[in-house]
Residue frames as qw, qx, qy, qz and C-alpha x, y, z in Angstrom:
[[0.772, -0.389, -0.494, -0.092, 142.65, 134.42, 33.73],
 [0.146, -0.801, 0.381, -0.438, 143.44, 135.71, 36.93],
 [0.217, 0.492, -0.839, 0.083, 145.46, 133.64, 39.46],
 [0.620, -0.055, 0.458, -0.635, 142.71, 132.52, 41.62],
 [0.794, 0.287, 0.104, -0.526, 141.04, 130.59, 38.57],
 [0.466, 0.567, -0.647, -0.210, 143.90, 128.78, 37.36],
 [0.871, -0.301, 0.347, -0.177, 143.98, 125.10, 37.67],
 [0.044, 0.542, -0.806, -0.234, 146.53, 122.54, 36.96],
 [0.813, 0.285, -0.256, -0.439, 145.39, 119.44, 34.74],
 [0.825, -0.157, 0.541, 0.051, 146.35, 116.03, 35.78],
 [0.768, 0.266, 0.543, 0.210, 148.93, 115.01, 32.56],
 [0.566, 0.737, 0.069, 0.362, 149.90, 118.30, 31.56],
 [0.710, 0.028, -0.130, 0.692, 153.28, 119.68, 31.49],
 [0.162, -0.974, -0.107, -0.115, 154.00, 123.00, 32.86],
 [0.287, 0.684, -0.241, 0.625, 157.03, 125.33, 33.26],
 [0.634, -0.733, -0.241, 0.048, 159.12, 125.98, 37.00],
 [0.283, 0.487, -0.613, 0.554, 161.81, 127.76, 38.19],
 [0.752, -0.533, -0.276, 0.273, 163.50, 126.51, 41.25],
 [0.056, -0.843, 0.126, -0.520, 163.74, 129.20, 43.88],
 [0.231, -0.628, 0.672, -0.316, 165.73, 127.58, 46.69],
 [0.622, 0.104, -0.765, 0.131, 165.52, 124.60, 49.10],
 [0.378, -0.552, 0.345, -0.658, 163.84, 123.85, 52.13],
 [0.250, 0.020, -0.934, 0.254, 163.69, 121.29, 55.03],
 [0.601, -0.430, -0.331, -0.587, 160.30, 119.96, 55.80],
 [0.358, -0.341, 0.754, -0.432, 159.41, 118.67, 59.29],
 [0.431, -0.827, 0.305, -0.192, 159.33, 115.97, 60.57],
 [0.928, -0.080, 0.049, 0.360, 162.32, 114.36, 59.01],
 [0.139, -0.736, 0.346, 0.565, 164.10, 117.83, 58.37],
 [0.626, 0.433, 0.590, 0.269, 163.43, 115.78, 54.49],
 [0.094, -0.168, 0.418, 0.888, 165.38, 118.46, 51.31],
 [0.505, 0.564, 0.643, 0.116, 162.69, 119.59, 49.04],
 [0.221, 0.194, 0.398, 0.869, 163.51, 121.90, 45.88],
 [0.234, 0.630, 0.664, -0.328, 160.69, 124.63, 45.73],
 [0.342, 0.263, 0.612, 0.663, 159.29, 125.61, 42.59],
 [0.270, 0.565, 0.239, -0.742, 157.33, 128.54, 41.80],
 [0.488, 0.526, 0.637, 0.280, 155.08, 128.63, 38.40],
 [0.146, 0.242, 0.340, 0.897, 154.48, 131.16, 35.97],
 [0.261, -0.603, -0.247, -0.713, 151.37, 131.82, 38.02],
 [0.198, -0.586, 0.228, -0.752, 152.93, 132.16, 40.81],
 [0.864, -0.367, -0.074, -0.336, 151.97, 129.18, 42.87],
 [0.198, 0.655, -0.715, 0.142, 154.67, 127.13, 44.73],
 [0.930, 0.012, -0.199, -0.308, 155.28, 123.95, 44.76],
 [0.440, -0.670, 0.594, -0.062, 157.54, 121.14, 46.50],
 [0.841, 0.391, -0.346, -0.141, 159.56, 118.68, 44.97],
 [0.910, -0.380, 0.128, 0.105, 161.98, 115.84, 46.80],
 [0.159, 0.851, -0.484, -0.124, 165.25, 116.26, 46.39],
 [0.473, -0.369, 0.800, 0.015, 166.16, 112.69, 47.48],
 [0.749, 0.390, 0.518, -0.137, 164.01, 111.30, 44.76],
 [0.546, 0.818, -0.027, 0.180, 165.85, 113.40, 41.92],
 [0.328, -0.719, 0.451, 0.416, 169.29, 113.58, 43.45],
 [0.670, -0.137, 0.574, 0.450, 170.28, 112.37, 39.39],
 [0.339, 0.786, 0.511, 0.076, 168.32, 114.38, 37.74],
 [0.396, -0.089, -0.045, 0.913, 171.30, 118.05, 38.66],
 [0.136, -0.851, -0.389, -0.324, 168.19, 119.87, 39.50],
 [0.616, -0.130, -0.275, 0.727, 169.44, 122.91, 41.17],
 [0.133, -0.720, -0.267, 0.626, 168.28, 126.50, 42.77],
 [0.153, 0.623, -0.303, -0.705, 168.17, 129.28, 39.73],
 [0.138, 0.135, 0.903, 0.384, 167.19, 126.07, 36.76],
 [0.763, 0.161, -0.070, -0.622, 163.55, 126.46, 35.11],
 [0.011, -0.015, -0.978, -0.207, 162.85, 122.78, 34.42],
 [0.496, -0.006, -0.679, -0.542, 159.72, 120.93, 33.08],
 [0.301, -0.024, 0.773, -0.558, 157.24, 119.28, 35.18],
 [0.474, -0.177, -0.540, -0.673, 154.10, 117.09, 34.24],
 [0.512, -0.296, 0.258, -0.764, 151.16, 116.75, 36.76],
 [0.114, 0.281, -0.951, 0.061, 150.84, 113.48, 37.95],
 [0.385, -0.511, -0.768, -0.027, 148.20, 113.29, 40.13],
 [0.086, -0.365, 0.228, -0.899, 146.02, 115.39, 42.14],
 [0.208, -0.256, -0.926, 0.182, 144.51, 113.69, 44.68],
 [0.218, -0.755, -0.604, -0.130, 140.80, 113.94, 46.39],
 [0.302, -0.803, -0.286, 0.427, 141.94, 116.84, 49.21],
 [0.279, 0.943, -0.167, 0.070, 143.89, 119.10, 46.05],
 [0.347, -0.669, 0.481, 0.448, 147.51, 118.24, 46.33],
 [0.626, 0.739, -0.244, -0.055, 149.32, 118.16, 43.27],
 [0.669, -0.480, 0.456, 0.338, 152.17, 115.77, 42.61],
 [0.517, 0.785, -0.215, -0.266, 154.40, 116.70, 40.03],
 [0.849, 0.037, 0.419, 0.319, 156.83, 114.23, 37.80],
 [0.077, 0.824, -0.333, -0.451, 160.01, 116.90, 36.33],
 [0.878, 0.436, -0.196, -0.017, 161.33, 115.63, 33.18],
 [0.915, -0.152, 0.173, 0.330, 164.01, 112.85, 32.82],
 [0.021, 0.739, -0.523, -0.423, 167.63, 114.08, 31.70],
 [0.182, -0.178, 0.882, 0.397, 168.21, 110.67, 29.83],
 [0.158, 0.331, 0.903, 0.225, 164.63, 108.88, 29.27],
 [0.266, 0.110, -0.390, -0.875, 161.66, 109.88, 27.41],
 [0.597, 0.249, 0.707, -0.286, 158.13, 108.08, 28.18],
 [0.855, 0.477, 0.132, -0.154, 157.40, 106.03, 25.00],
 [0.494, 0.660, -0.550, -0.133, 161.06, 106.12, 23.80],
 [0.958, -0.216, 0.167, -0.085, 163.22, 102.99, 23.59],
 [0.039, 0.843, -0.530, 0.081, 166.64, 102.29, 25.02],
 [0.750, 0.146, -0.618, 0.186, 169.22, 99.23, 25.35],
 [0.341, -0.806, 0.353, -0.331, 169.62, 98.49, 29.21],
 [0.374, 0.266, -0.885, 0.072, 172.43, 96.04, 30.58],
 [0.849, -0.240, -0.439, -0.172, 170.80, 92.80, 31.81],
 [0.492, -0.611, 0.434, -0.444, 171.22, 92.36, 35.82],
 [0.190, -0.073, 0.946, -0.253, 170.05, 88.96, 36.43],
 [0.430, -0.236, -0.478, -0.729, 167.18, 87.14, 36.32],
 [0.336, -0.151, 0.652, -0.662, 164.49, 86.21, 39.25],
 [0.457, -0.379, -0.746, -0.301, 161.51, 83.99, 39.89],
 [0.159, -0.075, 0.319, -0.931, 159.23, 85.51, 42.12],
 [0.050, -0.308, -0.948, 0.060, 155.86, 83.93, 43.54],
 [0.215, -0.392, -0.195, -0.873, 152.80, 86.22, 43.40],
 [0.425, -0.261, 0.376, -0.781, 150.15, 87.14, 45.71],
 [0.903, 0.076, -0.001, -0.423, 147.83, 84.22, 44.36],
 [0.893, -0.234, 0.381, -0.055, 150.79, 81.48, 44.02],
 [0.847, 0.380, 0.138, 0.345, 152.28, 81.35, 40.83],
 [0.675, -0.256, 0.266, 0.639, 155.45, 81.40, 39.61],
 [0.619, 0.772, 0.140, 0.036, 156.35, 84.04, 37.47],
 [0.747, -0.024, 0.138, 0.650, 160.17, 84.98, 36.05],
 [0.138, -0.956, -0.141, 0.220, 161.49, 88.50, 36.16],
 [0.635, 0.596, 0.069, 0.486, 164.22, 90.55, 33.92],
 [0.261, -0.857, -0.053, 0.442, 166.31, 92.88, 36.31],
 [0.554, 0.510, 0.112, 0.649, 167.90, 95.30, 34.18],
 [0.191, -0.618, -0.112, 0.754, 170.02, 99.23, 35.25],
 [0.262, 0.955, 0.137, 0.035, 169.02, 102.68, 34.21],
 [0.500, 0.607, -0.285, 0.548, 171.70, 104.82, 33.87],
 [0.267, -0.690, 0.459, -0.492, 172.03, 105.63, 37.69],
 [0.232, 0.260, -0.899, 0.266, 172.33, 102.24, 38.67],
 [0.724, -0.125, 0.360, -0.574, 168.43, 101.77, 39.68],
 [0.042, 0.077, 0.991, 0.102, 168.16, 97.86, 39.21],
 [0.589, 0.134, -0.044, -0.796, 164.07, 98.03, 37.29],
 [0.448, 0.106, 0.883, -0.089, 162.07, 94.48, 37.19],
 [0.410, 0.349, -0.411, -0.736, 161.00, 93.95, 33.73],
 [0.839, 0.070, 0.446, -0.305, 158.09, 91.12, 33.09],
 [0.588, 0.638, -0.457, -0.194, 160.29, 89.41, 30.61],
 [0.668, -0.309, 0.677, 0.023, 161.33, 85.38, 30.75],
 [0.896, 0.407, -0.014, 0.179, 162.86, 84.36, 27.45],
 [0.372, 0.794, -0.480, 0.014, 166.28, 85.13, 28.29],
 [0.742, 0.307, -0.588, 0.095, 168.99, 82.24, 28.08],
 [0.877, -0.429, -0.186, 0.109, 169.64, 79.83, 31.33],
 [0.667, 0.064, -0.108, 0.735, 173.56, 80.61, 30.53],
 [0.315, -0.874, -0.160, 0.333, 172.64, 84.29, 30.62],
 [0.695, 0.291, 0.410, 0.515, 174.13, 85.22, 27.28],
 [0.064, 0.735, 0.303, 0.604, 172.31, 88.28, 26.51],
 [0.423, -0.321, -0.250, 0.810, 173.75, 91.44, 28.20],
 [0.177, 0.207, 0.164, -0.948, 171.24, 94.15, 27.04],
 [0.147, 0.389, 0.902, -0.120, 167.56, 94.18, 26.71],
 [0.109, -0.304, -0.351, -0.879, 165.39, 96.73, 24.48],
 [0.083, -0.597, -0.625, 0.495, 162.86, 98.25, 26.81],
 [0.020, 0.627, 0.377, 0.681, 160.32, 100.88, 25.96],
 [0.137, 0.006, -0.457, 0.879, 159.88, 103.55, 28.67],
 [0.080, -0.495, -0.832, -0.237, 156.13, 103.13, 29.69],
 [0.441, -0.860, -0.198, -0.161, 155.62, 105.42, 32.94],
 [0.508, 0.121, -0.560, 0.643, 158.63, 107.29, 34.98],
 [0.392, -0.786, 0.002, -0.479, 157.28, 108.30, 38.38],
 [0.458, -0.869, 0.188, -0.023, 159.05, 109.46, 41.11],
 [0.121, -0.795, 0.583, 0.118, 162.23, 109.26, 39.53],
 [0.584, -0.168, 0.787, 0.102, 161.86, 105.46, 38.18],
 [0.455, 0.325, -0.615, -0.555, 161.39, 103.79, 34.89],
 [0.694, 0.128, 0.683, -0.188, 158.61, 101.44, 34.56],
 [0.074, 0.539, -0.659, -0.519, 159.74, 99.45, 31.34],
 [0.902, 0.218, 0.223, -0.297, 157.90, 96.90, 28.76],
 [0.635, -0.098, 0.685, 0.345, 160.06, 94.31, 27.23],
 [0.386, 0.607, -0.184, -0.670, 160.33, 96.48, 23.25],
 [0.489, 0.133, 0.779, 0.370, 159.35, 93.48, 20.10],
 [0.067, 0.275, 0.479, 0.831, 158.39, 96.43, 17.79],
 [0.182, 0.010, 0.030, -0.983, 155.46, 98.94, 17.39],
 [0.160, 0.271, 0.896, -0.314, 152.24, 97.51, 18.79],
 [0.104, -0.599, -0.634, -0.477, 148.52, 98.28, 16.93],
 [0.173, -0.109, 0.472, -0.858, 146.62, 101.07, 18.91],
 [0.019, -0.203, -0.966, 0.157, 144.00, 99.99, 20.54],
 [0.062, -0.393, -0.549, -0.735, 140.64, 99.72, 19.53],
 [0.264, -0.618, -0.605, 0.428, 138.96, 101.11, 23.27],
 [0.114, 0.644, 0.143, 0.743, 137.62, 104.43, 22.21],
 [0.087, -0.127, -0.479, 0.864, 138.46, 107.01, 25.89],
 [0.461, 0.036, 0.046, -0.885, 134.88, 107.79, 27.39],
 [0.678, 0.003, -0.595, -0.431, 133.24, 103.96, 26.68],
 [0.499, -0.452, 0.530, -0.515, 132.61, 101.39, 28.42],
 [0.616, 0.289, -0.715, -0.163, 133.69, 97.99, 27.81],
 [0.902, -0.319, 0.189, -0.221, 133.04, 94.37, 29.50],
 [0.438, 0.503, -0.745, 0.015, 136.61, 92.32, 29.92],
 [0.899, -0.355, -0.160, -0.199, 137.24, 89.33, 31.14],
 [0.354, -0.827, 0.435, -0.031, 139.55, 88.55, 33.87],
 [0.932, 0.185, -0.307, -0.058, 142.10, 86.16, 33.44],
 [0.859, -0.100, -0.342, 0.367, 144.30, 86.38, 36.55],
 [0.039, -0.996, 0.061, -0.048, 147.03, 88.43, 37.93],
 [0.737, 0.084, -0.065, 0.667, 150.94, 89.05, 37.16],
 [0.506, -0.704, 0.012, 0.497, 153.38, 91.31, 38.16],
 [0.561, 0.762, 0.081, 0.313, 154.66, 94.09, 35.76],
 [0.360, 0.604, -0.486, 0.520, 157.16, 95.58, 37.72],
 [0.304, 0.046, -0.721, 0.621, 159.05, 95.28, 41.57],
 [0.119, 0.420, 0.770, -0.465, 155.67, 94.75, 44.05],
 [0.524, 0.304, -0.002, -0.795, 153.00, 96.21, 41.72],
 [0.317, 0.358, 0.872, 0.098, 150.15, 93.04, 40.67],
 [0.165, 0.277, -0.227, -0.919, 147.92, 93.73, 38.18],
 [0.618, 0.374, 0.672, -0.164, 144.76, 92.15, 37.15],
 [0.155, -0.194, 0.664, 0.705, 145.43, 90.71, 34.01],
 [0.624, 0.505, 0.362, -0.473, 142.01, 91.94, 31.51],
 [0.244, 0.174, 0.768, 0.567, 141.32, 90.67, 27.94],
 [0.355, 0.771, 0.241, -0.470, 138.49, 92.78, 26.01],
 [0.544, 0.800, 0.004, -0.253, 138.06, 92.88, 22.08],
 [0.950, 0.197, -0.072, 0.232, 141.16, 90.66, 21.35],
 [0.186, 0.707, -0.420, 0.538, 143.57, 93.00, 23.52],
 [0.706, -0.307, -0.482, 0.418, 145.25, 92.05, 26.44],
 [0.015, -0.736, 0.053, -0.674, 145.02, 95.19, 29.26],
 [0.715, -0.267, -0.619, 0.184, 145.56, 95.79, 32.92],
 [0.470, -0.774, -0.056, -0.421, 144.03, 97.36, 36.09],
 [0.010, -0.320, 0.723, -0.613, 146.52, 97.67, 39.49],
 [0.574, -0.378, -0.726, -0.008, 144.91, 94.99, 42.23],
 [0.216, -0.128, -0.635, 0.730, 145.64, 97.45, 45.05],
 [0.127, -0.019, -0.053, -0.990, 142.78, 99.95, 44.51],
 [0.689, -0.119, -0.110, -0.707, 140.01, 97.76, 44.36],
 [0.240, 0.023, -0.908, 0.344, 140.60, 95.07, 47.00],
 [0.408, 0.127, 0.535, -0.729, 136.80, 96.07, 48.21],
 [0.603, 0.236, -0.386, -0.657, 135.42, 95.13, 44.66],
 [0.705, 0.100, 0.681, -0.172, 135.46, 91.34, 45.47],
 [0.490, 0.645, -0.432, -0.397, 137.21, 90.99, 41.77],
 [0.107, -0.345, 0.931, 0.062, 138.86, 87.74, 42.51],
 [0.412, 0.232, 0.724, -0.502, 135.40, 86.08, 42.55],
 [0.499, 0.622, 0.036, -0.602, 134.41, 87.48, 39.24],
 [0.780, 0.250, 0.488, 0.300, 135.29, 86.50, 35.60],
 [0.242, 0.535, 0.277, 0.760, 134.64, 90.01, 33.75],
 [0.161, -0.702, -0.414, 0.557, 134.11, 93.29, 34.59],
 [0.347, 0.799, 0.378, 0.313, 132.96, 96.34, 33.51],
 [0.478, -0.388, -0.010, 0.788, 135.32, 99.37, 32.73],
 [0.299, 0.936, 0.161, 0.095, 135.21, 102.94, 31.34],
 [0.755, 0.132, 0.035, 0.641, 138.18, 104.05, 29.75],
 [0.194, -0.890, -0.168, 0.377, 139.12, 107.62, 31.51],
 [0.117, 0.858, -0.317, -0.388, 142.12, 108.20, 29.53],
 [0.550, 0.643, -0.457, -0.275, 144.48, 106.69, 26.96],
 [0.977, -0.133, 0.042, 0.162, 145.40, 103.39, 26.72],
 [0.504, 0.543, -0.612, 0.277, 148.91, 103.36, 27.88],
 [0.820, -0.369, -0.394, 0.189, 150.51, 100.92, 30.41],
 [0.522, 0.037, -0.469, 0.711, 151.39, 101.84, 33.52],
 [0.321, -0.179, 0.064, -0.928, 148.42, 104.59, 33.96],
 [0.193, 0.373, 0.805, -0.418, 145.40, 104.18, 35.53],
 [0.214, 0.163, -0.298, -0.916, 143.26, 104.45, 32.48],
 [0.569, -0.324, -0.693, -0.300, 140.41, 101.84, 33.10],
 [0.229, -0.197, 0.552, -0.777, 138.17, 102.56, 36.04],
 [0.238, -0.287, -0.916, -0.147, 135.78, 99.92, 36.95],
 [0.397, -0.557, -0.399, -0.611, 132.17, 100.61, 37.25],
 [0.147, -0.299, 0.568, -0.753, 132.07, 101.76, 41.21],
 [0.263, -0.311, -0.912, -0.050, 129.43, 99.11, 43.17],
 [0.142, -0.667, -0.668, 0.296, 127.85, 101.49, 44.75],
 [0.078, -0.676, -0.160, 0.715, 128.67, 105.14, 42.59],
 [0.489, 0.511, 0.447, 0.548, 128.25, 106.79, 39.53],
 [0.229, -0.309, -0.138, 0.913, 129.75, 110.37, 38.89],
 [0.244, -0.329, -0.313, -0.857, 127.21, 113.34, 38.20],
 [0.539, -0.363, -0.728, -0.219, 125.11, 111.64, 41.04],
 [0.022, -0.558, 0.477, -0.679, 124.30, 112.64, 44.88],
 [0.772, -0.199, -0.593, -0.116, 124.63, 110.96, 47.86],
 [0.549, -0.755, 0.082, -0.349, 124.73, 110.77, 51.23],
 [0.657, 0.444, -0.521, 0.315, 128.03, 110.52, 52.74],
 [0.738, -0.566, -0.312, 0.195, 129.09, 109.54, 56.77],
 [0.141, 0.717, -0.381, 0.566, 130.79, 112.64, 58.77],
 [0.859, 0.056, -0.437, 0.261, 133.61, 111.48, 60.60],
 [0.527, -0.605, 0.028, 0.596, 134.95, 114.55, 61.79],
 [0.342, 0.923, -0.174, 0.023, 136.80, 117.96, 61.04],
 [0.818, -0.233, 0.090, 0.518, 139.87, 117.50, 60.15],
 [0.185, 0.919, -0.124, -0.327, 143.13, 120.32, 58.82],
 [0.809, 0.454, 0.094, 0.361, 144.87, 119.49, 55.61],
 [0.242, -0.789, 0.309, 0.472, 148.32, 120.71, 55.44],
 [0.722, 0.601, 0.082, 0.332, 149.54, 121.23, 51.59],
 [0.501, 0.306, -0.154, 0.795, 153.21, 122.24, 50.08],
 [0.111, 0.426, -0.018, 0.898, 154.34, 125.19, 52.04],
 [0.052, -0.145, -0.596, 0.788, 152.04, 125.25, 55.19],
 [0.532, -0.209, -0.106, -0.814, 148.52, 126.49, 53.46],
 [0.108, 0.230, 0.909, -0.331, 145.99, 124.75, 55.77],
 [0.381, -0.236, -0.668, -0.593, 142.83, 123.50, 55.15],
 [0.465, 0.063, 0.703, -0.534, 139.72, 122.81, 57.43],
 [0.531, 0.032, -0.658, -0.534, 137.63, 120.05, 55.67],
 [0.901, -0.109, 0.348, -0.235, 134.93, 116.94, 57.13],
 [0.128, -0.227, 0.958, 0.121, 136.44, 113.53, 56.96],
 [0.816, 0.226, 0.052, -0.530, 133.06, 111.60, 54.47],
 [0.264, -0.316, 0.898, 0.153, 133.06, 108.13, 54.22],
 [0.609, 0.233, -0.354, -0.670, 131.72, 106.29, 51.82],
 [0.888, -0.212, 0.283, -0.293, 130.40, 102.66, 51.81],
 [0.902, 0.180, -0.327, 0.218, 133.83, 100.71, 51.16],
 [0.758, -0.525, -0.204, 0.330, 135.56, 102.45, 53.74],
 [0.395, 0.374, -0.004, 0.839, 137.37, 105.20, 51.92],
 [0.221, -0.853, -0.374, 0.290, 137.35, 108.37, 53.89],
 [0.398, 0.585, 0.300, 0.639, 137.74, 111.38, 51.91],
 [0.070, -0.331, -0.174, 0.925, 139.10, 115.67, 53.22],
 [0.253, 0.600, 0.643, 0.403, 136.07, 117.25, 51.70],
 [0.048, -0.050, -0.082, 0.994, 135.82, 121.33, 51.77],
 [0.226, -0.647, -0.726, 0.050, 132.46, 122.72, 53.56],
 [0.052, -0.461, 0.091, -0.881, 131.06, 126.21, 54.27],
 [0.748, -0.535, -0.178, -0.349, 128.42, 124.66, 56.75],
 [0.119, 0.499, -0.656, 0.553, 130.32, 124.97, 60.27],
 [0.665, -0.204, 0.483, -0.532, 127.39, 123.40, 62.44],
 [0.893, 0.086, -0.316, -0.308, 127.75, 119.89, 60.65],
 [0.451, -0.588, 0.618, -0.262, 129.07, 117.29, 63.64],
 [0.041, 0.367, -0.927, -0.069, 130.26, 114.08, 63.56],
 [0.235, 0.237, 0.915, -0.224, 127.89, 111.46, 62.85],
 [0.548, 0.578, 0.254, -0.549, 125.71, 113.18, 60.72],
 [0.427, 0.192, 0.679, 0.566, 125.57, 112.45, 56.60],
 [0.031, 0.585, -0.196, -0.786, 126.57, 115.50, 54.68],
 [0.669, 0.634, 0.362, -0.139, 124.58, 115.27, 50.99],
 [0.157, -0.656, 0.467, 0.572, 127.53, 115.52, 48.11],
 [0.765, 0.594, -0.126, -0.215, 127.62, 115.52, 44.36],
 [0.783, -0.150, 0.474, 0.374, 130.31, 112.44, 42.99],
 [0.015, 0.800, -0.250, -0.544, 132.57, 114.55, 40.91],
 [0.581, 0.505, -0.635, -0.060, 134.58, 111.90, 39.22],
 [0.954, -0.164, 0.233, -0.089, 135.47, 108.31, 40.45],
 [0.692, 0.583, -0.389, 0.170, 139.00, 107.21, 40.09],
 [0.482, 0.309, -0.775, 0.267, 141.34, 104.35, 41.12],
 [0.374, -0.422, -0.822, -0.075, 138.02, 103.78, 43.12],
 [0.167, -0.499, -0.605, 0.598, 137.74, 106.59, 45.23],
 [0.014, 0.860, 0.494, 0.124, 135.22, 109.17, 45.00],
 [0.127, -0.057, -0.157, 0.978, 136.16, 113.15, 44.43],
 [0.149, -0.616, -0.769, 0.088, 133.26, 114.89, 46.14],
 [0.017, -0.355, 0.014, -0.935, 131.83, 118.45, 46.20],
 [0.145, -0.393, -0.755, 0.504, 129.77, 118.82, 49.62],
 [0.076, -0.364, -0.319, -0.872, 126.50, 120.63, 49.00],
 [0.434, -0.768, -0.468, 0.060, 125.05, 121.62, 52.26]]
């Protein structure tokens, strides 16, 4: 496969050496830069991993995080201590009460990683006196350098949502799983799941009871693996999308892009790559809905 054709998968791990260090504008901001095995290079924060003893001339581990609508790629390098899914003892901070978006009250476990991050863990059974100095946590999700942690009472049933379905749940509220991140809280088939509130603040979810979801990828917490049915898309479909304007993407490393700004009818506005140079603002460019996720549309422009 030549080098052109190679893509990187959202979720899978890949191989880097780090070839130096550079300062980005315009905070003069450290970033490691990585080169793959095919050759592509890639930037990584140094301030975010300063615990991690990444360092110039290392190969280290990387898994693809996310790749958003205009093609960047954000990579997550493996932990030196934690392990997503394993489960470690962490000392017990304090505890909090904390008032959500909608009013209630809910109590909050702070517990430290080894570096001394202080992680909010959705966990209120521990003793008024504050007895209990470590807490069994299961590593759910570490991005950008954190640990997002479930409160560990043994090995849980897998769940019976088969990836690729579509299921009706019903809502039953929203709580807080870790430090500012709500979650609508979903029930479906006697399981208890849950969808981030920030992404679909157009859906007009509070209003609802249930909704309908299609499971994109495994059920684990902390991912965005339930995508609610889109109110006005469905991927494999085309539609007519509002041009906003050219705009130029800058990715890792200076490559620039020219792309239209297309909006869509909740107000996202999406970089979309075009070969058609005479389309102007205000017209509505015709594009095929690729894939729908965490509500926004990835488009392929076909004029």
């Amino acid at each position: 496969m030549g080098e052109q054709e190679f893509k990187f998968e959202e979720g899978l791990t890949y191989s880097f050496v780090v070839t130096g260090l550079i300062q980005m504008p315009p905070d003069d901001e450290e970033f490691f830069v990585l080169r793959s095995r095919q050759n592509s290079r890639h930037l990584l924060s140094k301030n975010l991993y300063a615990a991690y003893g990444i360092s110039p001339g290392m190969e280290i581990t990387c898994k693809v995080d996310k790749v958003n609508c205009s093609g960047k790629m954000f990579l997550e390098p493996e932990h030196p201590h934690y392990k997503t899914g394993g489960v470690y003892d962490f000392n017990v901070i304090r505890t909090i009460s904390i008032t959500n978006s909608v009013g209630n009250v809910e109590k909050m476990t702070v517990v430290s990683d080894i570096a001394g991050n202080e992680i909010f863990v959705p966990y209120s059974e521990l003793p008024d006196g504050g007895e209990q100095t470590r807490l069994s946590c299961r590593v759910e999700r570490i991005k950008k350098g954190l640990l997002f942690l479930s409160h560990y009472q043994g090995e849980t049933p897998p769940s019976q949502l088969e990836q690729g379905k579509t299921y009706r749940f019903e809502i039953k509220g929203i709580v807080t799983l870790a430090r500012h991140l709500e979650y609508y809280k979903l029930e479906c088939m006697g399981e208890t799941h849950y969808l981030r509130t920030r992404y679909y603040e157009a859906y007009a979810f509070p209003a609802q009871s249930e909704v309908y979801c299609e499971v994109v990828e495994p059920t684990v917490p902390y991912t965005h693996y339930l995508e609610p049915v889109h109110p006005f898309y469905k991927a494999g479909e085309v539609y007519e999308f509002e041009n906003t304007g050219r705009s130029i993407i800058s990715h890792d490393l200076g490559e620039v892009y020219h792309v239209l700004m297309l909006k869509d009818k909740i107000g996202h506005s999406y970089p979309v790559p075009c070969r058609n140079k005479d389309i102007t603002a205000g017209n509505y460019v015709r594009c095929r809905v690729e894939k729908i996720r965490m509500s926004k549309v990835y488009l392929e422009c076909l004029e």
